[in-house]
C-alpha positions as CSV (number, residue, x, y, z in Angstrom):
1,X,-31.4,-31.0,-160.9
2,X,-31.3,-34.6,-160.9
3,X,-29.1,-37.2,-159.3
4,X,-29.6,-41.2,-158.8
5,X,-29.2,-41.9,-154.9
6,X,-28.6,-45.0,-154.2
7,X,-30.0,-46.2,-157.5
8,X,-32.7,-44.5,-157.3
9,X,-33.8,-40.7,-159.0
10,X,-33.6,-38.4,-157.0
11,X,-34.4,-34.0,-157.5
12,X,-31.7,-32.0,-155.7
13,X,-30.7,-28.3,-155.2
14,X,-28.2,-27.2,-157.7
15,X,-25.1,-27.5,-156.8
16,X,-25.1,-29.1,-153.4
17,X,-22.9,-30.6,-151.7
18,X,-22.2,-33.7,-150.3
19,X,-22.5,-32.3,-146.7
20,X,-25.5,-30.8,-147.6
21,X,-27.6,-33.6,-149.4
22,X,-26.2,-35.8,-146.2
23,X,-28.1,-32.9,-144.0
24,X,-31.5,-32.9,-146.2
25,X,-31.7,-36.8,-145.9
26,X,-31.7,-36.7,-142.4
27,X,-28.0,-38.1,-141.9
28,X,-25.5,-36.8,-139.7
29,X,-22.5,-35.7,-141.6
30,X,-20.4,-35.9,-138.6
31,X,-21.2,-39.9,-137.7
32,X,-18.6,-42.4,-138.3
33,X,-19.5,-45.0,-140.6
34,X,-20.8,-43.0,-143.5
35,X,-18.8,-43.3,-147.0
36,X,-19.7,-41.7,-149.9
37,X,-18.9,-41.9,-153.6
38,X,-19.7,-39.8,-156.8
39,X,-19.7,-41.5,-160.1
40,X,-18.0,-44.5,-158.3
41,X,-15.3,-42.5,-156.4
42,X,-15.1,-42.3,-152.9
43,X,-15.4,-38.7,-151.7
44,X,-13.1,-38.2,-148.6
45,X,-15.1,-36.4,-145.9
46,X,-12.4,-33.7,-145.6
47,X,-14.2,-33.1,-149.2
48,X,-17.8,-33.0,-148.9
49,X,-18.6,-29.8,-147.9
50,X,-16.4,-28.2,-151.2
51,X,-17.5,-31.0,-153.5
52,X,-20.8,-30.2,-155.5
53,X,-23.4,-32.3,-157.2
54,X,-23.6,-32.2,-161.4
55,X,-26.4,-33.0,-162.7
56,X,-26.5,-36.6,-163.7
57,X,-24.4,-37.5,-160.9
58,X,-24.5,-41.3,-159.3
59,X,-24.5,-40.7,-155.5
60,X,-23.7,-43.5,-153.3
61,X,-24.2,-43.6,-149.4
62,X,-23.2,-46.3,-147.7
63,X,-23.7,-46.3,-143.9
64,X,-22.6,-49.3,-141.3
65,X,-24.6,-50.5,-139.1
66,X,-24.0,-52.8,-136.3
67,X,-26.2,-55.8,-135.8
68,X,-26.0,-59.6,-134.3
């Protein structure tokens, strides 16, 4: 199925969830500093392991990093 990541198309399991597509990206769902929102709705992380991906879905991840 297809989502846009980050503004970008993206292919994607059916039905995965957030945890999930954090895991095949290479990011560490347990870090701080990692939101993310579907369809422009923050996702709480209590949620991302129950909340699954539609087809068509906007993903957003937004991850802090720390710089000078």
């Amino acid at each position: 199925m297809q989502i846009t990541l980050n503004g970008e198309n993206r292919n994607v399991g059916n039905g995965i969830s957030i945890r999930d597509l954090l895991i095949d990206l290479a990011h560490d769902p347990d870090r701080r500093g990692v939101a993310v929102a579907v369809n422009a709705e923050i996702v709480v992380r209590a949620k991302w392991s129950s909340t699954r991906l539609g087809s068509g879905d906007r993903v957003d991840i937004i991850a802090a990093v720390q710089g000078g």
